[in-house]
C-alpha positions as CSV (number, residue, x, y, z in Angstrom):
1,X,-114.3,192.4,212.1
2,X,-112.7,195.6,210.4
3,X,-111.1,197.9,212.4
4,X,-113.0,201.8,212.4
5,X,-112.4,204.1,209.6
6,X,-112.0,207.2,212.3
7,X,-109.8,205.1,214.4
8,X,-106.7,205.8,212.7
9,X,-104.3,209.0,210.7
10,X,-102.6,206.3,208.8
11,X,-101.5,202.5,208.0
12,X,-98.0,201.9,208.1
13,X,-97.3,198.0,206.4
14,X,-93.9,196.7,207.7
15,X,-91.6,198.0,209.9
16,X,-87.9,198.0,208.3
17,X,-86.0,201.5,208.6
18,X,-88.6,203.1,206.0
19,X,-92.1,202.3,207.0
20,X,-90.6,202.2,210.8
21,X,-89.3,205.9,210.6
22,X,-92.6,207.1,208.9
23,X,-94.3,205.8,212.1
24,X,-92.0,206.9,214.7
25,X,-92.1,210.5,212.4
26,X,-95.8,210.3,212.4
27,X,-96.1,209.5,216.1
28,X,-94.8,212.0,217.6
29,X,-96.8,214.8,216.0
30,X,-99.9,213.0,217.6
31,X,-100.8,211.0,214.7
32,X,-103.0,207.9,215.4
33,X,-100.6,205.0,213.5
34,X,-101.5,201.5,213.2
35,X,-99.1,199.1,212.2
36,X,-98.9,195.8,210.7
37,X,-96.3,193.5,210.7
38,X,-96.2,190.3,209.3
39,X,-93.6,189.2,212.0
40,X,-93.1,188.6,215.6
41,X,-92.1,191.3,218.4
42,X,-90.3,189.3,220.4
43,X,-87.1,190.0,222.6
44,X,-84.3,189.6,220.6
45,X,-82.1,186.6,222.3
46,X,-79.5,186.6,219.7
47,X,-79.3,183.0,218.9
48,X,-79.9,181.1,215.9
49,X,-82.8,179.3,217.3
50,X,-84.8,182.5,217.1
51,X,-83.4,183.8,213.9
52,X,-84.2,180.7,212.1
53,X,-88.1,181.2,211.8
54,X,-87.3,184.5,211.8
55,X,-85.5,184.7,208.4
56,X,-84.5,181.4,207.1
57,X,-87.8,179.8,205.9
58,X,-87.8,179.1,202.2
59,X,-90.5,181.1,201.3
60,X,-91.3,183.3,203.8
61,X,-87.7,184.4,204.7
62,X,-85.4,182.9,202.1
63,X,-86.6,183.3,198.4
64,X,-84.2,181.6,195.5
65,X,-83.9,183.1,191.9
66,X,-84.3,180.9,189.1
67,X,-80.1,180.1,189.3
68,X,-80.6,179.2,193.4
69,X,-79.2,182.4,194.4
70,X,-81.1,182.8,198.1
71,X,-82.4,186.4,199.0
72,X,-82.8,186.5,202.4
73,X,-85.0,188.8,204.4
74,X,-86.1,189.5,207.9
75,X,-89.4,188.7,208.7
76,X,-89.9,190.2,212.3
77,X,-90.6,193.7,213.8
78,X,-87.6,195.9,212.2
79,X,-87.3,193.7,209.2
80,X,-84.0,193.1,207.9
81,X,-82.1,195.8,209.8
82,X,-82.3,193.1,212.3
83,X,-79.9,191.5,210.8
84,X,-77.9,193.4,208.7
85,X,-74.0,194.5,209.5
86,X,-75.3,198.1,210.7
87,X,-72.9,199.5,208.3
88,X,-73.9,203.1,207.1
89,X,-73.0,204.3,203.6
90,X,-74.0,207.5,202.7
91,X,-77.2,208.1,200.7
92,X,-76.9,209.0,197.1
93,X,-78.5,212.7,197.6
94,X,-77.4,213.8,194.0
95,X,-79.2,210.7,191.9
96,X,-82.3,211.3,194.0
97,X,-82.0,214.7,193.6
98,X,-82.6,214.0,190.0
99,X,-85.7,212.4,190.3
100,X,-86.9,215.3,192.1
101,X,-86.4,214.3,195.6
102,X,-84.2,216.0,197.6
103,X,-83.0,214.3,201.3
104,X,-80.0,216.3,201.7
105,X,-81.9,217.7,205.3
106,X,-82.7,214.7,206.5
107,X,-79.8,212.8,205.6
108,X,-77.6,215.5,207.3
109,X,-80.0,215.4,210.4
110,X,-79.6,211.5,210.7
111,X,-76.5,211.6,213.0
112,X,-78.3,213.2,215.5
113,X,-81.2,210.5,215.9
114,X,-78.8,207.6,215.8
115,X,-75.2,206.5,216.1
116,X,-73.3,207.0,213.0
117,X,-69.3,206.3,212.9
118,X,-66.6,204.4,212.6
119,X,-65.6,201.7,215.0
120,X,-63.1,202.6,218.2
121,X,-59.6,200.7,217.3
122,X,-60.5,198.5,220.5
123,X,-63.3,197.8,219.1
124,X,-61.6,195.8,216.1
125,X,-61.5,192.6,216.2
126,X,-58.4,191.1,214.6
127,X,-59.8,189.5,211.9
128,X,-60.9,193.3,210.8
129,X,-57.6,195.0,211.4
130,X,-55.6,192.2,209.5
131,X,-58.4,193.4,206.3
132,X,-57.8,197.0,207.4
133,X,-53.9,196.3,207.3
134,X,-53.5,193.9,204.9
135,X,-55.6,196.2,202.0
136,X,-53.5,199.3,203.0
137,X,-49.9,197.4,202.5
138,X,-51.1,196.3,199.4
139,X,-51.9,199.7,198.1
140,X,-55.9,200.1,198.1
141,X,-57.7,202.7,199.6
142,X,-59.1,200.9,202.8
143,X,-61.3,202.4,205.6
144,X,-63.2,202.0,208.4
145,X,-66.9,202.0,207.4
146,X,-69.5,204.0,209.6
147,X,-71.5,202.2,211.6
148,X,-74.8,202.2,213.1
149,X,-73.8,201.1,216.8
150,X,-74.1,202.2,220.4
151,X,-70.2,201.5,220.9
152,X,-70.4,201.9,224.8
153,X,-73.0,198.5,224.5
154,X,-70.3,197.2,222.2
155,X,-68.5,193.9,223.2
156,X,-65.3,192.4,221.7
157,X,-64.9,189.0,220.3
158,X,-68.7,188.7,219.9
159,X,-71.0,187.8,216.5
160,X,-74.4,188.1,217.5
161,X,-74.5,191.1,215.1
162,X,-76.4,189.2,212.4
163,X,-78.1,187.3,214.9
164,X,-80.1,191.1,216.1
165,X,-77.2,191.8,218.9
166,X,-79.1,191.1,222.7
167,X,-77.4,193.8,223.9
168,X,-78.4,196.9,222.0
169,X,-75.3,198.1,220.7
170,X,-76.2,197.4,217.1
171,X,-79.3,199.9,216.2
172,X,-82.1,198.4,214.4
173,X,-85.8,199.7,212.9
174,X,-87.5,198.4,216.2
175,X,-86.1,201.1,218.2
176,X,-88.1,203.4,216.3
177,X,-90.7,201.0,216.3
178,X,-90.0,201.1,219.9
179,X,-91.0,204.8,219.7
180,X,-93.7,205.1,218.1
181,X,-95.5,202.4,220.2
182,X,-94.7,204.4,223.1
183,X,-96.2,207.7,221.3
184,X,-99.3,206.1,221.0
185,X,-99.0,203.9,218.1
186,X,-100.8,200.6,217.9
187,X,-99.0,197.7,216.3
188,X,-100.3,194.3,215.5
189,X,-98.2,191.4,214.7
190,X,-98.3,188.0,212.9
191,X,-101.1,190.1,210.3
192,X,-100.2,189.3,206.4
193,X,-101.6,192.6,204.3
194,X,-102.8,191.6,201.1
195,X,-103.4,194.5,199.6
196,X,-104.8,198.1,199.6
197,X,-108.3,199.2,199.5
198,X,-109.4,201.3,196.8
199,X,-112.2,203.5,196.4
200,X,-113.0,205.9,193.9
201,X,-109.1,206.2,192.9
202,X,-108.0,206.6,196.5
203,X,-106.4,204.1,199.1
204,X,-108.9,203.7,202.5
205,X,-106.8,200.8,204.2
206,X,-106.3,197.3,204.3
207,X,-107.0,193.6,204.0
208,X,-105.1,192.0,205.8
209,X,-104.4,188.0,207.7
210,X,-103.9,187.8,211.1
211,X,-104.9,184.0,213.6
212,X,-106.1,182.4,210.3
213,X,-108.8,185.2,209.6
214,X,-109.4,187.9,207.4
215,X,-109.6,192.0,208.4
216,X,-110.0,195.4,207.1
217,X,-108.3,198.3,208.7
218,X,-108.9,201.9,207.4
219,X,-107.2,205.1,207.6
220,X,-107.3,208.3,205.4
221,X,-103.0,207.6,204.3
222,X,-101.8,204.0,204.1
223,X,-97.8,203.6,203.5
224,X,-96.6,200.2,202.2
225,X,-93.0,199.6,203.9
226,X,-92.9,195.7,203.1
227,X,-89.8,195.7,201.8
228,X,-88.6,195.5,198.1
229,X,-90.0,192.3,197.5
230,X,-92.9,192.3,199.6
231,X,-94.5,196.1,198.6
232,X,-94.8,195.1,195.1
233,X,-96.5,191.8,195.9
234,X,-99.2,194.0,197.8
235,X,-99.1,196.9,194.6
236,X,-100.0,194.0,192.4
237,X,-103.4,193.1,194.5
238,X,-104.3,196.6,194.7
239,X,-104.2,197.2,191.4
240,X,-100.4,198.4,190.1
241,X,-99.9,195.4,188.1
242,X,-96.6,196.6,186.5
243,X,-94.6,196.6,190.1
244,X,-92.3,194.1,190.5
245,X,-90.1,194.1,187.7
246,X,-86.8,195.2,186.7
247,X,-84.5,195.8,189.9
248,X,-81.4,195.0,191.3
249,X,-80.4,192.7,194.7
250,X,-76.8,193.6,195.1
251,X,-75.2,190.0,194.1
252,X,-72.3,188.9,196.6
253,X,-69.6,186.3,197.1
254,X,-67.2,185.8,199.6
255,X,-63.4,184.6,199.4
256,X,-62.4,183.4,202.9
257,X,-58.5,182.2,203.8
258,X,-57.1,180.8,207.2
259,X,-54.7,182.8,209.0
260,X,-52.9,181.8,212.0
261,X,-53.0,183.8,214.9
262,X,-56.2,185.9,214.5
263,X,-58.1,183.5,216.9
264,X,-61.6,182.8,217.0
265,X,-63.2,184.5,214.0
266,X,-65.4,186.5,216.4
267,X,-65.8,190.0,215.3
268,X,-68.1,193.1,213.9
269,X,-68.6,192.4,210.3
270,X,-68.1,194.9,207.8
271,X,-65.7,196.6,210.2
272,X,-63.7,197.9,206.7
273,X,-63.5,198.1,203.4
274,X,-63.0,199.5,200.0
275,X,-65.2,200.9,197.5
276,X,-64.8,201.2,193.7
277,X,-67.4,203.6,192.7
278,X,-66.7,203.2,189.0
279,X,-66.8,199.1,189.1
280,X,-69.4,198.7,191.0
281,X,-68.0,196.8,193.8
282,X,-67.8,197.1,197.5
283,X,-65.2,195.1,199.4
284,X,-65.1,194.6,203.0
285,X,-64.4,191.9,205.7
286,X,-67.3,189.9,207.1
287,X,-66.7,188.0,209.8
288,X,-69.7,185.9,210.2
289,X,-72.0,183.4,212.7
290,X,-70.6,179.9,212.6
291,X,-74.0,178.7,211.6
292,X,-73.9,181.3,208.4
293,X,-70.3,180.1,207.6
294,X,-71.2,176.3,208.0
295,X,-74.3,176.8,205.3
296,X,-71.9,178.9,202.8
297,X,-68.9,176.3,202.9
298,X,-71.5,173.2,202.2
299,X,-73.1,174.6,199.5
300,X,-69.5,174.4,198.1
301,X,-69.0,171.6,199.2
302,X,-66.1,172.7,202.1
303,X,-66.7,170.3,204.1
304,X,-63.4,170.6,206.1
305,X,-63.7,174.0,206.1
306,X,-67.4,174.5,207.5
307,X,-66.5,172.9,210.6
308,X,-63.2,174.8,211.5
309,X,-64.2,178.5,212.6
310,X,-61.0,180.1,213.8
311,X,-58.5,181.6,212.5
312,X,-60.5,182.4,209.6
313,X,-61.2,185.9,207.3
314,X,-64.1,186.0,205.0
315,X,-64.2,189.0,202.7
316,X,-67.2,190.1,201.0
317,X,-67.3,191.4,197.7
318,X,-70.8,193.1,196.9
319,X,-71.6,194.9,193.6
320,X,-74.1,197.4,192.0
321,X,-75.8,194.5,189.4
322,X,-78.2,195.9,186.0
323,X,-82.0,196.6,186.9
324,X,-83.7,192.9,185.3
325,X,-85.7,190.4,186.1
326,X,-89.0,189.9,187.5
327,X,-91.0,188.4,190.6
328,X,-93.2,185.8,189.9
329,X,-97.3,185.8,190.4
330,X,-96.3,183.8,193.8
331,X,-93.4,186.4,194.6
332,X,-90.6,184.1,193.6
333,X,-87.4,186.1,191.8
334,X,-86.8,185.3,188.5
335,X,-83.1,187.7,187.7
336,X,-80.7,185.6,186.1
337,X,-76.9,187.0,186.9
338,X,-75.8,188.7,183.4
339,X,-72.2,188.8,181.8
340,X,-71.2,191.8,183.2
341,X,-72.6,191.1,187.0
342,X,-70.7,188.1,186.8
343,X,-67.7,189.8,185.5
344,X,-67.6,192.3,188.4
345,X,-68.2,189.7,190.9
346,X,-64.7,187.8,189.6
347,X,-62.9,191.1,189.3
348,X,-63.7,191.8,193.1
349,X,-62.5,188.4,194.1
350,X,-59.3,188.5,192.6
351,X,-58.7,192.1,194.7
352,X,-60.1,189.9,197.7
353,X,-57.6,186.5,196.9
354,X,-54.6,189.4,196.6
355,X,-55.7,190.8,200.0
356,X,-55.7,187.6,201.9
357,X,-52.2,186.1,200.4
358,X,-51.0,189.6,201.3
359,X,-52.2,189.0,204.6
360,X,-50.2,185.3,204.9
361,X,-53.6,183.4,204.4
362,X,-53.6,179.6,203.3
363,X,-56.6,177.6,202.2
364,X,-58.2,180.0,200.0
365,X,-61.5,179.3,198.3
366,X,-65.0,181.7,197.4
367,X,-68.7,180.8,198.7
368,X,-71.3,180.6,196.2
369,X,-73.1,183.6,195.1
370,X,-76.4,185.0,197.2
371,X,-78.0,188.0,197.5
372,X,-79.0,191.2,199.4
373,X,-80.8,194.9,199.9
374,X,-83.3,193.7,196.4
375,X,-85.2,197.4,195.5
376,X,-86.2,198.9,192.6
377,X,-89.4,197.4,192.2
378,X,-91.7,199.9,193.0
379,X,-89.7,203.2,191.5
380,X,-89.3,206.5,191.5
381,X,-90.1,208.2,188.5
382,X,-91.4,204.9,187.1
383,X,-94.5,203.9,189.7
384,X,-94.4,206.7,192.3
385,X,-94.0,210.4,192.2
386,X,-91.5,212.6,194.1
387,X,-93.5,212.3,197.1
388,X,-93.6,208.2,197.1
389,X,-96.9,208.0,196.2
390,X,-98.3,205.6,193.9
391,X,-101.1,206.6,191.1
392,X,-103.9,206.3,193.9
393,X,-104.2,209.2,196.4
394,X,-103.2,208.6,199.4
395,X,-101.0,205.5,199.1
396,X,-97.6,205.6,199.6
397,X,-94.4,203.6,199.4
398,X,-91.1,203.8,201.5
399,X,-88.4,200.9,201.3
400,X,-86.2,199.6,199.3
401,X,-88.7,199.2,196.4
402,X,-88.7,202.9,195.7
403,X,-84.6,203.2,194.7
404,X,-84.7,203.8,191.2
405,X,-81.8,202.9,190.1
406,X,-78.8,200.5,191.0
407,X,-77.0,200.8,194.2
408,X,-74.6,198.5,195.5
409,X,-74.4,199.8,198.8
410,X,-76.0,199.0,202.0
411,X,-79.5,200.8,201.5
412,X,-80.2,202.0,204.9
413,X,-79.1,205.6,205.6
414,X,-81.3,206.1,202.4
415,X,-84.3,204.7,203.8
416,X,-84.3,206.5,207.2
417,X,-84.2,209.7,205.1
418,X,-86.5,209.2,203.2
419,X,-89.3,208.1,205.5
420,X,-87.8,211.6,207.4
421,X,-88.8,213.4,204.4
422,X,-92.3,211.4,203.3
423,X,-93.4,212.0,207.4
424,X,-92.5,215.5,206.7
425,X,-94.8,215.4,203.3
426,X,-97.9,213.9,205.0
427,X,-98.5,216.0,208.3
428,X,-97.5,219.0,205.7
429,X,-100.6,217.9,203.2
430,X,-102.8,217.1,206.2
431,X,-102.1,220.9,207.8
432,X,-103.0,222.3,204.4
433,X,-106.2,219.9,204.4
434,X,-107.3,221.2,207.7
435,X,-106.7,224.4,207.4
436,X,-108.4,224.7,203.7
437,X,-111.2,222.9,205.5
438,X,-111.5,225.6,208.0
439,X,-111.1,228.5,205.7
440,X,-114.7,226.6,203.6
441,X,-116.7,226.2,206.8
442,X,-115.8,229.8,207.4
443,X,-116.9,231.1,203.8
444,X,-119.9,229.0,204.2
């Protein structure tokens, strides 16, 4: 049975930092939100056993490019940011800025909602400071990355990060998902959206799956936040048939080494790193779940090496790959790896290799390649104007998908501001709505 059309302001699809901020945003100005998430609500336990159906389902969670690189994704309330490193790299205000959209406020505001620094140095786990140290002796420009963390929740020797952290220290899109439910907002889980409805050039809701049946939700705004390879999949069935196509997924490798004496291999990842703005690479330790590590070593065929944890360091080595490719009909990636991607990811691996022999390390060997943060498929510029919305009134997008160009960099930061800004955007137009409305049925 479809939902009313009066009963809601607006559809939010997916709940990842974008479409979750637009809700929580939207909420609290008294907006009626419905949201639809494809995933569970479920406490987070941190253990593999829930993170498995979660995000490691081919096909739902774990999509391969046509070269078996896997994309993985989080299919739960707060999407991926569930199981991200909660590292927070500042947004790239300028190249936005030249598409028109300026987040400078609301990425300056962002501290203020959630945590944003570097870790405490008791916070660092060994494996972390022996990157930190190591990089430093050897002359690069190492760090301590910001981080999205309650530190007082923090615990040492622990790596349930990537498994959604049970203890609330790391901050993730369900708190403001959290939020919004408690302003009011209805959510409703385990429901697939298909697409948009259109009418007369203008977006009215829904379709959506939810228990094996079919339903229809309607609002006056409906934001697609399903992430940069779900959005485009539901663009496609609503009628933007060009979505999908030429975008990057931040190809990464890591180079791991044993060390003796840094113990159990327990730590937060991404603690550090180094960046190299004008390769295109990012650099940073990664200490990693022991399930994670056992997958990456087999696929190399480490067999020794997937069973023995400690006194290990992986570094990762990220970089900014060129917009390609396209998804499939059935939302499979077809992106080969080009020349110069693969160039950058060997260039990043020898800096990582020099690191770890710095650093004493034996045993030192690189995963195979896989992929993260994919965006760019539903753009700025390209599909969507400088308010995110599509060429149908009253449909809007906010995730990954809108980036328009290359990144490299951990995406999130971005997306909180700009769901700040497209919240901002919408209860704007609906004032100026309502109060044009008023000033017609006073003339009349």
């Amino acid at each position: 049975m479809p939902l009313p059309k009066t009963e809601f302001d607006a559809i939010v699809v997916g709940t990842g930092p974008g479409g979750a901020t637009v809700a929580r945003e939207l909420s609290k100005t008294g907006k009626k939100v419905l949201i639809l998430e494809w995933g569970d609500y479920e406490p987070t336990r941190g253990s593999a056993a829930q993170v498995i159906p979660q995000a490691c389902i081919p096909g739902k969670g774990v999509l391969f490019t046509n070269q078996m690189l896997a994309t993985i994704r989080g299919i739960t309330t707060g999407g991926s940011s569930m199981f991200y490193c909660a590292t927070a790299f500042n947004p790239p205000v300028d190249m936005l800025k030249s598409y028109g959209v300026n987040i400078s406020e609301e990425a300056a505001g962002m501290p203020e909602d959630i945590p944003i620094r570097p870790l405490s140095d008791d916070l660092m786990g060994p494996g972390p400071q022996r990157f930190l140290d190591s990089a430093g002796n050897a002359g690069y420009d190492v760090h301590k990355l910001n981080k999205f963390i309650y530190q007082e929740k923090c615990r040492l020797n622990c790596q349930l990060c990537s498994y959604g952290c049970p203890y609330g220290a790391k901050w993730n899109a369900r708190h403001f998902v959290d939020e919004a439910v408690e302003n009011g907002a209805t959510i409703i889980n385990k429901a697939k959206v298909s697409k948009a409805l259109i009418e007369n050039n203008k977006a009215i809701g829904v379709e959506y799956r939810h228990n094996r049946e079919t339903f229809q939700a309607f609002a006056p705004v409906t934001i697609i936040a399903a992430g940069g390879l779900g959005s485009p999949m539901i663009l496609r069935k609503s009628g933007i048939k060009e979505a999908g196509r030429n975008f990057f997924f931040d190809p990464l490798v890591f180079v791991s080494g044993k060390i003796k004496g840094i113990g159990c291999g327990k730590a937060v990842p991404m603690s550090a790193g180094v960046h190299f703005p004008d390769d295109g690479i990012v650099m940073t330790d990664f200490n990693m779940p022991q399930l994670l590590k056992i997958i990456l070593d087999l696929e190399v065929l480490k067999l020794k090496q997937a069973f023995s944890f400690a006194d290990t360091l992986p570094i990762m080595i990220k970089i900014r790959d060129n917009l390609g490719g396209e998804l499939s009909k059935t939302g499979w990636i077809r992106k080969p790896l080009t020349r110069e991607d693969k160039l950058k990811l060997h260039k990043g691996a020898v800096h990582a290799k020099r690191i770890l022999q710095n650093a004493g390390a034996s045993d030192i060997y690189q995963s195979w390649v896989v992929a993260a943060h994919p965006g760019g498929t539903v753009k700025i510029g390209e599909h969507l104007d400088a308010d995110l919305k599509t060429k149908f009134d009253n449909l809007y997008v906010c995730d990954c998908s809108v980036i328009p160009q290359e990144l490299g960099l951990p995406p999130t930061w971005t997306l909180l501001s700009l769901g700040k800004r497209l919240a901002k955007h919408l209860v704007a137009a609906d004032a100026g709505i309502k109060s044009e409305n008023k000033k017609t049925t006073i003339a009349a």
